[in-house]
matplotlib code that plots the C-alpha trace (Angstrom):
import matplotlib.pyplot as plt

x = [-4.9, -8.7, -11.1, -14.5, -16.2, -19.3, -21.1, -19.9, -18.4, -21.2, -18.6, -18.9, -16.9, -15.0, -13.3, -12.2, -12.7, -10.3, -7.5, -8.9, -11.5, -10.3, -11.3, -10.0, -11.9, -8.7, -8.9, -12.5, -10.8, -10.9, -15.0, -16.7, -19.0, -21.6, -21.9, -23.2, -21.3, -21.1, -20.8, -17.4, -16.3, -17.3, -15.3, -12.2, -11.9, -12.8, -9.5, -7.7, -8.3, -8.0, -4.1, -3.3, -4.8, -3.8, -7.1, -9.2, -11.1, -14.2, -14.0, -13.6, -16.9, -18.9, -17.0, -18.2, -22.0, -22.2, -21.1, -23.3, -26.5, -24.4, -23.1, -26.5, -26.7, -29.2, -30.1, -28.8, -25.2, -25.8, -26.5, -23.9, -21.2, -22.3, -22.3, -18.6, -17.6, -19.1, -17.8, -13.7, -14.2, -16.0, -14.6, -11.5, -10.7, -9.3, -6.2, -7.5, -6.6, -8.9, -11.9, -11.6, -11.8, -14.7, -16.4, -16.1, -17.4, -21.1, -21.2, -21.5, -23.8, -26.1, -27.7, -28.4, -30.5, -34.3, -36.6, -39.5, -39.7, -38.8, -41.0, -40.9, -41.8, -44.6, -46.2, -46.0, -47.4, -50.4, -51.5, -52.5, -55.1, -57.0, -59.3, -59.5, -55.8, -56.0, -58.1, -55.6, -53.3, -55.4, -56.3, -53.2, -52.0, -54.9, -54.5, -51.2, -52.4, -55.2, -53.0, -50.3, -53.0, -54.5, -51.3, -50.6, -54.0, -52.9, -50.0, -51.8, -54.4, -52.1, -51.9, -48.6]
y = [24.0, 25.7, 25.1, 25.9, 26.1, 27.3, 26.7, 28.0, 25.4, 23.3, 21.6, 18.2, 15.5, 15.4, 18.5, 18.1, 21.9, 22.6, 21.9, 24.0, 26.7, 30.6, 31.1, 30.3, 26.9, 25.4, 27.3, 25.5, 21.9, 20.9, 22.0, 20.9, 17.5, 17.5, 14.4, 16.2, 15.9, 19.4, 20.3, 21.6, 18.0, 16.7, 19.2, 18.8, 15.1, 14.9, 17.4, 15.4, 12.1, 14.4, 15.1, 11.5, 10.7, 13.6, 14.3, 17.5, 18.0, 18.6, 15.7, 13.8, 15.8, 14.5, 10.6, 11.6, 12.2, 9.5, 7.1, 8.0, 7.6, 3.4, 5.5, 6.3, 10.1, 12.1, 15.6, 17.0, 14.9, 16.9, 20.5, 20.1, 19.4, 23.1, 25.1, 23.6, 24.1, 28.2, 28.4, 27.4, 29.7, 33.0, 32.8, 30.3, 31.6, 27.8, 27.2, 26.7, 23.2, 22.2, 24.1, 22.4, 18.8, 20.0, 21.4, 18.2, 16.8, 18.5, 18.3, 14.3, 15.0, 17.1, 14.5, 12.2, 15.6, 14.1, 17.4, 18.2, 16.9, 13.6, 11.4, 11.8, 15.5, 14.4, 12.4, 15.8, 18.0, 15.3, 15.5, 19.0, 18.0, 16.7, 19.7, 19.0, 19.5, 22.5, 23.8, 22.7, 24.5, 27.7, 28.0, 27.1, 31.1, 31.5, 28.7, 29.8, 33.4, 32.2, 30.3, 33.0, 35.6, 33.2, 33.0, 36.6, 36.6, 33.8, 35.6, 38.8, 37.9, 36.1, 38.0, 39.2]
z = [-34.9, -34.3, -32.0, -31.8, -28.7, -28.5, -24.8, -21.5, -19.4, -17.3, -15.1, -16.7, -15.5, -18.6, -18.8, -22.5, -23.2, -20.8, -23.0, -25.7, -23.9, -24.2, -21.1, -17.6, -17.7, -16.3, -12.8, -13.1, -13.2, -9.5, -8.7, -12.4, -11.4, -13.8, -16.0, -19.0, -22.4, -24.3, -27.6, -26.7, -25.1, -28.6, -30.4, -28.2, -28.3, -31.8, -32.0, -30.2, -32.6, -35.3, -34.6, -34.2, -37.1, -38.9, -40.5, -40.0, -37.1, -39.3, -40.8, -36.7, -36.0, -38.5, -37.8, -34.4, -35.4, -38.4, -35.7, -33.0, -36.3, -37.1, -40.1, -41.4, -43.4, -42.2, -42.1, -39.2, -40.6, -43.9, -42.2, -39.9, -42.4, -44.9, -41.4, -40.6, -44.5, -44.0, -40.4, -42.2, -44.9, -43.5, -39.7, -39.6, -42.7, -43.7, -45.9, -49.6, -49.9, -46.7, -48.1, -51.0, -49.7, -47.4, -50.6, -51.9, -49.0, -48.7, -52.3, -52.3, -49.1, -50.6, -52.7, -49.9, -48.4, -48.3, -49.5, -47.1, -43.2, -41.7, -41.0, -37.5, -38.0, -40.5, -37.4, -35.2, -37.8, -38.4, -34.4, -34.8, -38.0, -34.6, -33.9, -30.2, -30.1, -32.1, -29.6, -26.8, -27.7, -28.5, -25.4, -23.5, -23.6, -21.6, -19.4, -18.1, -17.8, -15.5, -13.3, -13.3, -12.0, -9.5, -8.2, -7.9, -6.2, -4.1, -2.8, -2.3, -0.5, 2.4, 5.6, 6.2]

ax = plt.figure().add_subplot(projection="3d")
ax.plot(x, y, z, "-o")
ax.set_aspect("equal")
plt.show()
């Protein structure tokens, strides 16, 4: 079975990449705390269900995703599926018969793809048709810069 994990461990409280993690993340166990899920805690647990099920663990990552959307398709669903389908062929080098069923997987994705941005994107783009936010963030370069050299001037000017 292959795994892909692709953070460093973080220390989360889950400690699902330890099972699978190339690296000595195991020595890690006892001090990891954080409560943060990684993309490697997704990967690993969606391995694991993936075994019992016998199904591929591609196919339990994008279960995993579609669920966490109430099964709705969207983008991120559809990209995330062609990178997993390039990542088994060109990298994993996948068994023919795996590729194939993945194959036929984006390809009855791809339809659903909606061309152009999302509507949520749409409604960023549009706040910057506001010329007083245009000019916000024009001059926000130079804002920062102004505040960085006061505080070099700050700190130079303090008796030591």
């Amino acid at each position: 079975m292959i795994y892909v994990v692709n953070e460093n461990c973080i220390r989360c409280k889950y400690m699902d990449c330890v099972e699978v993690c190339p690296s000595t993340a195991s020595m890690r166990a006892t001090t990891c705390s954080s409560s943060i899920p990684t993309n490697a805690s997704i990967v690993a647990s969606a391995s694991r269900n993936a075994r019992s099920t016998r199904s591929s663990p591609t196919r339990a990552i994008l279960k995993h995703y579609l669920a966490k959307k109430d099964g709705k398709i969207v983008t991120f669903t559809i990209d995330l599926a062609e990178r997993l389908y390039a990542i088994a062929r060109v990298y994993v080098k996948a068994p023919e018969e795996q590729l194939r069923q993945l194959e036929r997987f984006c390809l009855k994705l791809r339809p659903k793809r909606r061309p152009g941005l999302t509507e949520k994107n749409m409604a960023v783009i549009r706040a910057f048709k506001d010329p007083q936010t245009r000019a916000r963030l024009k001059a926000l370069p130079r804002r920062h810069f102004d505040e960085a050299l006061a505080e070099r001037d700050a700190r130079l000017s303090r008796p030591r």
